[in-house]
C-alpha positions as CSV (number, residue, x, y, z in Angstrom):
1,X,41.0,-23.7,-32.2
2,X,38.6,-22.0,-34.7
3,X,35.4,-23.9,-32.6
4,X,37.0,-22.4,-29.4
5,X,37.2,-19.2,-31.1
6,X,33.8,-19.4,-33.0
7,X,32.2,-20.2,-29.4
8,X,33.9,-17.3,-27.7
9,X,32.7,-14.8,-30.4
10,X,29.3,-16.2,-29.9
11,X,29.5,-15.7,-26.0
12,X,30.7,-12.8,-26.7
13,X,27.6,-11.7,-28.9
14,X,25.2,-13.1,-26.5
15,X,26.3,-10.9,-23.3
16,X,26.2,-8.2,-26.0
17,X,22.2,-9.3,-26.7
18,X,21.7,-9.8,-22.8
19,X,22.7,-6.0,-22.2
20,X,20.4,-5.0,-24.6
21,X,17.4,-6.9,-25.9
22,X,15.3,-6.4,-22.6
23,X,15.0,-2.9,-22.2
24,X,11.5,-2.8,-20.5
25,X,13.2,-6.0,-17.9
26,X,16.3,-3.9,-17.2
27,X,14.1,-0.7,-16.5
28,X,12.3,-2.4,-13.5
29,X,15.9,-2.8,-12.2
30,X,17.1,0.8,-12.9
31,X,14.1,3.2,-13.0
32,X,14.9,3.6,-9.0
33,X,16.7,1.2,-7.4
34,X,16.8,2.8,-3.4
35,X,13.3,3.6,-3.8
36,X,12.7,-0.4,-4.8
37,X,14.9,-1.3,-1.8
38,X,12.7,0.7,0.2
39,X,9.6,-0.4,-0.9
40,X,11.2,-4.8,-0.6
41,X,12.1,-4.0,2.8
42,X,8.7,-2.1,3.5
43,X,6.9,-5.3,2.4
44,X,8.6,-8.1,3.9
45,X,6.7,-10.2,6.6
46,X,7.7,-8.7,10.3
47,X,9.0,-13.0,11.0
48,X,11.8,-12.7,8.0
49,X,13.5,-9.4,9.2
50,X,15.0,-8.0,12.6
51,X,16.3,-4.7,13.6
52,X,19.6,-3.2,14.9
53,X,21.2,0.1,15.8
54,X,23.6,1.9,14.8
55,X,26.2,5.5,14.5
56,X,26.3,7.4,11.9
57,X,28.8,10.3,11.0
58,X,28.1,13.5,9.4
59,X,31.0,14.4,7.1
60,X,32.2,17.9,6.3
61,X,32.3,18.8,3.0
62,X,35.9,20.2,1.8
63,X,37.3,18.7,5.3
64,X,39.8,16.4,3.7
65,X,39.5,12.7,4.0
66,X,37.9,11.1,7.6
67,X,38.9,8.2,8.7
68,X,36.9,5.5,11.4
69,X,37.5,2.3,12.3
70,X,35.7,-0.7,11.3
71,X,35.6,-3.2,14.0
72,X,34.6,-6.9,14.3
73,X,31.1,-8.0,15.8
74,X,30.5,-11.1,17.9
75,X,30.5,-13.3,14.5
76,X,33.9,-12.3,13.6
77,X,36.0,-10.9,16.4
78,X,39.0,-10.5,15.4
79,X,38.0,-9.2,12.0
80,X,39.1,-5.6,11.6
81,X,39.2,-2.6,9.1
82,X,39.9,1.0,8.0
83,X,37.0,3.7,6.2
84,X,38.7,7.1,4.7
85,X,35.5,9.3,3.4
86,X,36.1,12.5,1.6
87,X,33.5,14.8,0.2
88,X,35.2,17.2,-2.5
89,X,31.8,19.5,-3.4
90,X,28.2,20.1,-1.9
91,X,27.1,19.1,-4.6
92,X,29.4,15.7,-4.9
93,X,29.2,12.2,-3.4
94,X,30.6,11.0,-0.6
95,X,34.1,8.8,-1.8
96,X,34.6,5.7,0.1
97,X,37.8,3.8,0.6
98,X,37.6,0.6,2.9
99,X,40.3,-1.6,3.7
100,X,39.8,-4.8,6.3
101,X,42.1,-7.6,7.3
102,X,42.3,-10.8,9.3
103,X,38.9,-11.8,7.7
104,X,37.7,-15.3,7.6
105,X,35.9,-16.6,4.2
106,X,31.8,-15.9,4.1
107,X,31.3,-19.6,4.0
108,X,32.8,-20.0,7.8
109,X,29.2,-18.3,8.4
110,X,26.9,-20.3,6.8
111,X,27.3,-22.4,3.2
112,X,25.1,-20.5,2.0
113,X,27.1,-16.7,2.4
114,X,29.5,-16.5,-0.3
115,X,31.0,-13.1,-0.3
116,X,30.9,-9.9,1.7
117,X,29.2,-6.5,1.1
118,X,29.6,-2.8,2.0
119,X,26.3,-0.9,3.4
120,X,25.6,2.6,4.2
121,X,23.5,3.2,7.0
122,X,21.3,6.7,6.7
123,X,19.8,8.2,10.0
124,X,16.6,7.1,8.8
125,X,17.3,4.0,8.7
126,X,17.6,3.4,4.8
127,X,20.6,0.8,3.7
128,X,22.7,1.1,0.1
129,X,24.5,-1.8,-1.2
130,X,27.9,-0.3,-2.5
131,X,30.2,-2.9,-3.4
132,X,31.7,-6.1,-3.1
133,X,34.5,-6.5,-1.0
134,X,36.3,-9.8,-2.2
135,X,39.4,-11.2,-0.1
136,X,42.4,-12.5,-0.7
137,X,44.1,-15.7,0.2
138,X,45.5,-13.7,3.8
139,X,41.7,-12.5,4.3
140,X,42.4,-8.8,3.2
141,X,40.2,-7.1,0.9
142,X,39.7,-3.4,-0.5
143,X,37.0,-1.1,-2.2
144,X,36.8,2.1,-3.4
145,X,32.9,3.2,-3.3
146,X,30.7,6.7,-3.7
147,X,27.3,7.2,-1.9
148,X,25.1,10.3,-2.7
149,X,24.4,10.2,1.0
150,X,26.8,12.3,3.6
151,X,25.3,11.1,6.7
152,X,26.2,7.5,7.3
153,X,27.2,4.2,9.4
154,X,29.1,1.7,7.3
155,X,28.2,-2.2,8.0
156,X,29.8,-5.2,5.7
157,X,27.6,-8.2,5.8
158,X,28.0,-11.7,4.4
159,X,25.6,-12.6,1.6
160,X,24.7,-15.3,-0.9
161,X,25.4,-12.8,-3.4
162,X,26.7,-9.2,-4.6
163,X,23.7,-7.4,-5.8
164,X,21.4,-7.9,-2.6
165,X,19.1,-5.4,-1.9
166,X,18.8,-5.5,1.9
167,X,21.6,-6.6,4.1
168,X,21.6,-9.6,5.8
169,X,21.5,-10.2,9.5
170,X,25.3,-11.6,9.2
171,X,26.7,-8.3,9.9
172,X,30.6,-8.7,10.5
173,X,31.7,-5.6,11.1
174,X,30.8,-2.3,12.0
175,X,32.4,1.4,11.9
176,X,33.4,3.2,15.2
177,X,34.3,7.0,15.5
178,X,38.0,7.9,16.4
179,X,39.1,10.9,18.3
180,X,39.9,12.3,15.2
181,X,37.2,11.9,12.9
182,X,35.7,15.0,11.0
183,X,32.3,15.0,11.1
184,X,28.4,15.1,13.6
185,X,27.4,12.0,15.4
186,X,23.8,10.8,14.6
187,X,21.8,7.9,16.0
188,X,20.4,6.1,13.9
189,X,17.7,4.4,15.7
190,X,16.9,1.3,13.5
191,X,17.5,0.0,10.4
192,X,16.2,-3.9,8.9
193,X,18.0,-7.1,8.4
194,X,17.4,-10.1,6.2
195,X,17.2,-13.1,9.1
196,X,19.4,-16.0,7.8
197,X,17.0,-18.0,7.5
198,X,15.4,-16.6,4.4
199,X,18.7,-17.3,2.5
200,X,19.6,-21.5,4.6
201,X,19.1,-24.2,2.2
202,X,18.2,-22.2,-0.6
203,X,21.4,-20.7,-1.5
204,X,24.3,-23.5,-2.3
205,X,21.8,-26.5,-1.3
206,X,24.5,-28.8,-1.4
207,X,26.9,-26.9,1.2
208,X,29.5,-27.2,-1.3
209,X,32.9,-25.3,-0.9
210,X,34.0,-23.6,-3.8
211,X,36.3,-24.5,-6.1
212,X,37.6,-20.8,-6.6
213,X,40.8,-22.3,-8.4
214,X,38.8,-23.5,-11.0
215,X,35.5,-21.5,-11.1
216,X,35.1,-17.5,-10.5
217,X,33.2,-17.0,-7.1
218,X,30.5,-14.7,-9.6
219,X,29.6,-17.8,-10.5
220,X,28.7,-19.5,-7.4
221,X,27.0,-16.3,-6.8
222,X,25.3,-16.7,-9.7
223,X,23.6,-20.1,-9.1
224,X,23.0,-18.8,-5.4
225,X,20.9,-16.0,-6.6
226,X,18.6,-18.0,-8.9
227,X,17.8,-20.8,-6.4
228,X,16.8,-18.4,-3.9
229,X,14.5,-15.9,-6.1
230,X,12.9,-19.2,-7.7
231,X,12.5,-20.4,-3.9
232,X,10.6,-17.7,-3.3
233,X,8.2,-17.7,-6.2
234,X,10.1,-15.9,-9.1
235,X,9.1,-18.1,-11.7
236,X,5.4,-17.8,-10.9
237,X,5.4,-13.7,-9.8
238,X,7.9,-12.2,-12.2
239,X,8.3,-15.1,-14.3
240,X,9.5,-12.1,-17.4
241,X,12.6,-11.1,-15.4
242,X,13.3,-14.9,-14.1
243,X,13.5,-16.4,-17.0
244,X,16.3,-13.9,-18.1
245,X,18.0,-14.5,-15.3
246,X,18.0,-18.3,-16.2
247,X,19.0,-17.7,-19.9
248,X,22.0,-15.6,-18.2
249,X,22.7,-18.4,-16.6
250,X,22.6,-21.0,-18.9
251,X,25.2,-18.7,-21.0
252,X,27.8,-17.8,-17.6
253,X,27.5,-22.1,-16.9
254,X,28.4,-22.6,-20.8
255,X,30.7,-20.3,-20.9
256,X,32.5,-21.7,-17.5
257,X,32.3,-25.4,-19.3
258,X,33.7,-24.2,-22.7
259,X,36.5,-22.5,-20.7
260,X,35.7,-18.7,-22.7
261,X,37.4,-16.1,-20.7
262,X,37.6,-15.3,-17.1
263,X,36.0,-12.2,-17.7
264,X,33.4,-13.3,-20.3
265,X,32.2,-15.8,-17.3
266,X,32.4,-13.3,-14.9
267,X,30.6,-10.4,-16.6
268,X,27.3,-12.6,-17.6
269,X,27.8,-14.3,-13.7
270,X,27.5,-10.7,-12.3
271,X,24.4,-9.9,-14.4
272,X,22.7,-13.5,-13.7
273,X,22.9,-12.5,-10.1
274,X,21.3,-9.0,-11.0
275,X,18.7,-10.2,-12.8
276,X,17.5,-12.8,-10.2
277,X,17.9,-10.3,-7.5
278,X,15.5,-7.6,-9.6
279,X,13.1,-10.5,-10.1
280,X,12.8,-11.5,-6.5
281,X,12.1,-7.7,-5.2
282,X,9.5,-7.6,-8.2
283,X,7.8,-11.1,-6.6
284,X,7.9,-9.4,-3.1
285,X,6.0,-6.4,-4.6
286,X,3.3,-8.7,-6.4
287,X,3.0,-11.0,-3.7
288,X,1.8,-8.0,-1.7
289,X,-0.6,-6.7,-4.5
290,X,-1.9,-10.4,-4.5
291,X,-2.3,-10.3,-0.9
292,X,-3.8,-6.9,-0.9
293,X,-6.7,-8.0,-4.3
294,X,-7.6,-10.8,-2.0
295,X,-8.7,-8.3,1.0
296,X,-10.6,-6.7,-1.4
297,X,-12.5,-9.4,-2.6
298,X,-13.3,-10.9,1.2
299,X,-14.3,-7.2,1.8
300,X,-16.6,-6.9,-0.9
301,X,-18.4,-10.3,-0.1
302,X,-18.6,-9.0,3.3
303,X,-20.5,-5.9,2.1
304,X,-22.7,-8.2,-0.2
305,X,-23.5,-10.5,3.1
306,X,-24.9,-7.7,5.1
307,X,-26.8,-6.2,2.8
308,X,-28.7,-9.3,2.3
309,X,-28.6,-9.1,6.1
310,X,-29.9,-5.9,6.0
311,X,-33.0,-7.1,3.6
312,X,-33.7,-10.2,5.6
313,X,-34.0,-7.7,8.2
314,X,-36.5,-4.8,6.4
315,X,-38.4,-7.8,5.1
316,X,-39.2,-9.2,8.6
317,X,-40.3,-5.6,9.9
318,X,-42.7,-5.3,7.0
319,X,-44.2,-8.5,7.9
320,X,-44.1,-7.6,11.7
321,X,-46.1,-4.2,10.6
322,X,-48.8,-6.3,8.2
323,X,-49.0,-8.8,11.2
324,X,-50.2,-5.8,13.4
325,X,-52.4,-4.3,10.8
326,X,-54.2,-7.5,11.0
327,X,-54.5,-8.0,14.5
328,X,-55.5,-4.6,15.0
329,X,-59.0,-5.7,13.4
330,X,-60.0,-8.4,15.4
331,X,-60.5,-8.8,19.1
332,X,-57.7,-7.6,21.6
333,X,-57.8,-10.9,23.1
334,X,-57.7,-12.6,20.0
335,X,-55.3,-9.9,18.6
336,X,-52.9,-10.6,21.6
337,X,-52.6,-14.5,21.0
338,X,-52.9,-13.9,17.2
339,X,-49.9,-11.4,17.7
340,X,-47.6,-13.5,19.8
341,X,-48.2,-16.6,17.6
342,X,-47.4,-15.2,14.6
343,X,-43.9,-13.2,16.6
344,X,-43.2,-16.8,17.8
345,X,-43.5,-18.8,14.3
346,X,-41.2,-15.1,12.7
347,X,-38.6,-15.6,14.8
348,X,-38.3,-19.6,14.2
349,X,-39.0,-18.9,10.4
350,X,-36.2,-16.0,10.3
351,X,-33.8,-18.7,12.4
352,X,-34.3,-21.3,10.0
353,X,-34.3,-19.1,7.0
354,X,-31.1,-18.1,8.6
355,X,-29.4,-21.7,9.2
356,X,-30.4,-22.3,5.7
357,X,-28.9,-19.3,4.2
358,X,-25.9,-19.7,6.3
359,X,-25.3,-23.7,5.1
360,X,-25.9,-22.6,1.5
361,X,-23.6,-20.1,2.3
362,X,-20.3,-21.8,3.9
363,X,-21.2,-24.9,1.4
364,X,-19.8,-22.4,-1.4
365,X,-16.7,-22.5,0.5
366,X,-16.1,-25.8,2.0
367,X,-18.1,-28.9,2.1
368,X,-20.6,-28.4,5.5
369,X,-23.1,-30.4,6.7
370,X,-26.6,-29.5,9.3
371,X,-26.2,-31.4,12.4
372,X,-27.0,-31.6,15.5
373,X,-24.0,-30.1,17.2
374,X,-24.7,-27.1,14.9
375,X,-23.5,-26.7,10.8
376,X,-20.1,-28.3,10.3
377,X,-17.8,-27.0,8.4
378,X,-15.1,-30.2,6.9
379,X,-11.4,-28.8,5.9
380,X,-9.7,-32.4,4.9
381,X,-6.6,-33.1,5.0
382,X,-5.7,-31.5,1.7
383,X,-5.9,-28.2,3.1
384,X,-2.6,-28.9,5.2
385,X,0.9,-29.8,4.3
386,X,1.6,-33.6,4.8
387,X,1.8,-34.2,8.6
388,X,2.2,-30.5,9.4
389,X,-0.5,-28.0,10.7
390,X,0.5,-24.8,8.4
391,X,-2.2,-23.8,6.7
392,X,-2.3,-23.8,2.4
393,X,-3.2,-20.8,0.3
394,X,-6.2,-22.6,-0.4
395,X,-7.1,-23.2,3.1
396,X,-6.5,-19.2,4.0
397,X,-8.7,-18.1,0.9
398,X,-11.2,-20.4,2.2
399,X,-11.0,-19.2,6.0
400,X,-10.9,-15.4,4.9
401,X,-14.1,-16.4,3.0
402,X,-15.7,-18.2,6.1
403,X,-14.5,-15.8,8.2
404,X,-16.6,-12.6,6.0
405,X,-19.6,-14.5,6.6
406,X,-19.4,-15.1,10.4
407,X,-18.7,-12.2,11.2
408,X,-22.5,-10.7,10.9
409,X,-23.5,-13.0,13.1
410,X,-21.8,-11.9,16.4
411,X,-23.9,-14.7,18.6
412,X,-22.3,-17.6,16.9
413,X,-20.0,-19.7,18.6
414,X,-17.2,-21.7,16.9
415,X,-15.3,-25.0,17.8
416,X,-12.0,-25.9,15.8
417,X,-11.8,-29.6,15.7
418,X,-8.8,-31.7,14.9
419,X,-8.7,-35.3,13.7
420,X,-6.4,-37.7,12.1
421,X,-6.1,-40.9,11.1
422,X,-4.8,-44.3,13.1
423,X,-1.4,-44.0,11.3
424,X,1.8,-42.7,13.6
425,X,2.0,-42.5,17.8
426,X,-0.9,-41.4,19.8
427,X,1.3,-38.9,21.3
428,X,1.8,-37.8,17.6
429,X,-1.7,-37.4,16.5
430,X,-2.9,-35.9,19.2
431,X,-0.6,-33.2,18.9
432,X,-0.4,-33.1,15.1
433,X,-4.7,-32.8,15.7
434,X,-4.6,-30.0,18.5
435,X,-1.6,-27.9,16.1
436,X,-3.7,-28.1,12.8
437,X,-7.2,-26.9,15.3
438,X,-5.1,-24.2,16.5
439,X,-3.6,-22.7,13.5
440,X,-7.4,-22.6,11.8
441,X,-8.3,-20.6,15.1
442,X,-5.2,-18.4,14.7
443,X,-5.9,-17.3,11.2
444,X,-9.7,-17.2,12.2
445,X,-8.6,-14.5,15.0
446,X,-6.4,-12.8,12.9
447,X,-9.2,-12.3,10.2
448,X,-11.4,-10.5,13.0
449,X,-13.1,-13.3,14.5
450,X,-12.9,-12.6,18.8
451,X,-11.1,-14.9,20.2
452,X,-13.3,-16.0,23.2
453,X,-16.0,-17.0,20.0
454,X,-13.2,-19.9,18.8
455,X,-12.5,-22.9,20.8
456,X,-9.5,-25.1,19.3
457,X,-10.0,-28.9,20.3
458,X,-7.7,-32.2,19.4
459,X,-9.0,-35.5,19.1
460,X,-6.4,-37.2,17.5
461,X,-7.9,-40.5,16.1
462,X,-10.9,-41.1,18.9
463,X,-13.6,-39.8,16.2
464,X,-12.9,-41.7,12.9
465,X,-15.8,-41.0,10.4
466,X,-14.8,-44.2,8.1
467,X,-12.5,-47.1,7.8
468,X,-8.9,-46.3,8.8
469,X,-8.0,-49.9,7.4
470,X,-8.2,-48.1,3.9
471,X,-6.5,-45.5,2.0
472,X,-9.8,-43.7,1.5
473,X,-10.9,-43.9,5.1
474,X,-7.8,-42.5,6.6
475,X,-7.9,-39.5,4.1
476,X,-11.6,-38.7,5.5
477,X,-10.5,-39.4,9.0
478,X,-7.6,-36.6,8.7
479,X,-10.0,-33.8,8.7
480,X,-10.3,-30.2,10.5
481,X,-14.6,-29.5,11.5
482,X,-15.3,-25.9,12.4
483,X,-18.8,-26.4,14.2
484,X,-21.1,-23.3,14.3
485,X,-23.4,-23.3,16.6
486,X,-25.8,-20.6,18.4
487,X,-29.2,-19.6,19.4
488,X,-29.5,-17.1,16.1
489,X,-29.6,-20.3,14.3
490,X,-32.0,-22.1,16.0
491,X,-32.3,-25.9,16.3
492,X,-31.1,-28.2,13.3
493,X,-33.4,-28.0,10.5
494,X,-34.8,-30.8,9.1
495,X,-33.1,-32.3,5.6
């Protein structure tokens, strides 16, 4: 008994420390939390989100309570629900009282949903978690909420967890005007969604039910929210919040296992899930400052390429200008040959100065080699994950870097070629080779390259470049070579 209690007053002092000792964490998190919202959704990659439509309702302040429906959408039927919303004052909030019934448990939608939230849905388009609508065992559930907004839709979506900041595309059920509701219709156009897929096996990996008899659904929460924001990079882009949400964590779990209060474990479960939630809308905003640095960079090296462009270019007319000065003392005849020698052997100089400059060039960026097809530029097999054709960070620096140079040089020409090694089907290779040639060519044209310039070829194992009997052979033989090639660079030079 006195270890039980000495543990409890411990866990109690702890979730005291949590609340407290992090002051400069917790402001990221409270400093403006719709405005952080706004900003995650505004950053998220167009492929993770989708839109939908909606109606929202004006209310009259000093009207009385409004009441609309809240009916079930095509993932739960036969799910339905009640809104009243009364605003007392101008200057007041909207108050919220939601009741739903004949609901079926989150997890029916996916192992990784756990438990169901209340949205408001502005005109613009802006979403606002409210609350947490948890069920009972007959699939009713109740909340009493307040927005600051007075013009709204009301959506309740499943999530892996209560402090989300945009809703999920699992919406369950939506509000519908009555005859008697008090209040303006608005359209509200389009508003974001979370797809699913940024939340399936990340949240609850092992699909396991939970054991609500035993352990508090915060804390399957909990663990849900800390597996998805270290999925998506936490630990490495806000690695300060992350690890408090893992310290939180650790406490809620020993808590749980030392059987401390329901509401101890709870309490630190519900902050857990707040403080990996906060730290994955602060990777989302780094990973975009990342993102953005790197354009900078591949925009200053571009700048830096053409002005040595440009003095390649003022040295050549000077030397065009002496070459005339010259000629104009001799003979005309003689002056005329003399002349178009000396254009002849510029322009062949400036194209191998060129091809030189340009091998030197991509060399700093990936190993390339003068040939007779053109220069050849080797991405190996590193640059890929195993036995897929998406491209690494690396590889994209890389490619962004290629890509600046090129790009001064409209006349070249470039062919994506894919190889791989003898291991696996033909059928395989050949496709795995003509997948990996296209997405270099994609991120090529989506770095400014025009398309009709790249050509994406597969050829699969028919051009090994060493011994596929070995280790080391196959590794060179899986290889992506970007051969650039055009008249601006002449014939190959000489090594």
């Amino acid at each position: 008994m006195k270890r039980h209690s000495t543990w409890k007053l411990a866990s109690t002092i702890l979730v005291c420390w949590l609340m407290i000792a992090f002051p400069v964490v917790i402001a990221f998190a409270q400093a403006d939390s719709a405005a952080q919202a706004d900003q995650a959704v505004q950053l998220l990659p167009v492929s993770t989100t989708l839109s939908r439509s909606a109606t929202a309702v004006g209310y009259q302040v000093g009207a009385g309570k409004s009441k609309v429906d809240l009916k079930g959408t095509e993932l739960m039927p036969q799910a339905n629900g009640e809104a009243k919303v009364e605003i007392k004052d101008k200057a007041g909030k909207s108050n919220i009282e939601v009741s739903l019934k004949d609901m079926k448990p989150a997890t029916t939608l996916g192992a990784e949903f756990l438990t169901y939230v209340l949205w408001v849905v502005t005109p613009e388009g802006r979403t606002g978690n409210t609350g947490e609508i948890m069920l009972n065992k007959n699939g009713e559930g109740k909340l009493a909420a307040t927005t600051p907004a007075q013009t709204f839709s009301l959506i309740v979506t499943a999530e892996p967890y209560f402090s989300v900041r945009v809703p999920s595309e699992m919406v369950v059920l939506e509000s519908a005007t009555r005859k008697d509701t008090k209040g303006k219709i608005f359209p509200v156009s389009e508003y974001k969604l979370m797809r699913k897929g940024q939340y399936e096996k990340l949240g609850n990996p092992l699909a396991m039910t939970p054991d609500l008899e035993h352990v508090p659904l915060e804390m399957y929460e909990a663990r849900n929210a800390v597996d998805i924001a270290k999925s998506r990079g936490a630990d490495k882009y806000a690695p300060e919040v992350f690890s408090k949400a893992e310290a939180s964590l650790k406490m809620a779990e020993n808590s749980l296992a030392s059987k401390a209060e329901r509401g101890t474990v709870i309490s630190t479960a519900r902050q857990t899930a707040q403080f990996a939630e906060d730290a994955r809308i602060l990777t989302v905003v780094r990973q975009e400052q990342e993102r953005i640095a790197k354009e900078r960079e591949a925009a200053a090296a571009k700048a830096k390429a053409e002005a040595e462009a440009k003095a390649a270019q003022e040295a050549a007319e000077a030397k065009r200008k002496s070459d005339e000065a010259a000629a104009e003392a001799k003979k005309k005849a003689d002056a005329e040959i003399a002349k178009k020698e000396a254009e002849k052997q510029a322009a062949e100089r400036e194209k191998q100065q060129l091809r030189k400059r340009l091998l030197e060039q991509f060399n700093r960026v990936l190993p390339t080699s003068d040939t007779d097809r053109g220069l050849v530029v080797n991405m190996g097999d590193v640059l890929f994950d195993t036995g897929k054709s998406d491209l690494r960070p690396e590889a994209r620096e890389a490619l962004a870097k290629l890509t600046g140079i090129v790009l001064n040089y409209p006349s070249l020409k470039l062919a994506i070629e894919g190889h791989t090694d003898s291991t696996g089907s033909d059928e395989l290779n050949q496709k795995l080779s003509e997948q990996r040639a296209e997405a270099v060519r994609g991120y090529l044209t989506d770095q400014g390259l025009p398309p009709d310039k790249v050509t994406p070829h597969g050829f699969a194992k028919t051009m090994p470049v060493a011994d596929n009997s070995t280790s080391a052979g196959r590794q060179k033989n899986r290889r992506v070579e970007i051969v650039v090639a055009g008249e601006v660079i002449g014939e190959k030079i000489g090594l």
